[in-house]
C-alpha positions as a printed NumPy array, in Angstrom:
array([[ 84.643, 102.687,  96.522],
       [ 85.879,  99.888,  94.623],
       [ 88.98 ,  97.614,  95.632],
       [ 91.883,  95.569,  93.833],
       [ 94.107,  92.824,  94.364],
       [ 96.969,  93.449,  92.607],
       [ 99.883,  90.396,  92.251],
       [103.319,  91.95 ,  92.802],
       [106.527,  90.322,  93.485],
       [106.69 ,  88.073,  96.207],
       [107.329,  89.831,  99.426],
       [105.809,  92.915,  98.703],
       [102.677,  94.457, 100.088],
       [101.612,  97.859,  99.463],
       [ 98.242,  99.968, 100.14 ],
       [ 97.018, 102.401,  97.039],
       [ 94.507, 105.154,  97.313],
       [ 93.751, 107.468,  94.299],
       [ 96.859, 106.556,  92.416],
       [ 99.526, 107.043,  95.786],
       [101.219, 104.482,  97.841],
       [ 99.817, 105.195, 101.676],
       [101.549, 102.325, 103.312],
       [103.646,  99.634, 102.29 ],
       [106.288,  96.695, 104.164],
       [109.265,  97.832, 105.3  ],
       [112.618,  96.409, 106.297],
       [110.927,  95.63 , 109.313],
       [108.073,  93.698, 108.633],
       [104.725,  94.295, 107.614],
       [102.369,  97.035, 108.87 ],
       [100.054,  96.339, 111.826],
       [ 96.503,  95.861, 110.379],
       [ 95.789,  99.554, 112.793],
       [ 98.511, 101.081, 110.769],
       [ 96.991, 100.351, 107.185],
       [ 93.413, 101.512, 108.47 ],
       [ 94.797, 104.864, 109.947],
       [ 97.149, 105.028, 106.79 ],
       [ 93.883, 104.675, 104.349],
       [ 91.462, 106.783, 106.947],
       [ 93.804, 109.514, 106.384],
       [ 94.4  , 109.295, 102.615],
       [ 90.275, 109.504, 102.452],
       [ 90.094, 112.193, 104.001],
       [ 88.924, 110.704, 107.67 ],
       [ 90.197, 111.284, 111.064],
       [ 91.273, 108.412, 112.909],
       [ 92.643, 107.856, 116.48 ]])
């Protein structure tokens, strides 16, 4: 698997898997670090919980 840092505008974070967005700040606040590992699990194809 290979990984990239990407520089976007300021204030944004967002989580890419083959091509698609799977989690990304919102109005909110930024996701918990449990919530981008589930997000990414899932977008591999790998059951989390």
């Amino acid at each position: 698997m290979k990984t990239e840092l990407a520089v976007g505008s300021p204030g944004s974070f967002q989580v890419w898997v083959d091509g698609k967005v799977v989690v990304e700040k919102h109005l909110m606040g930024f996701p918990t670090e449990e919530e981008i590992v589930d997000a990414v699990g899932a977008a591999m194809g790998r059951r989390t919980g």
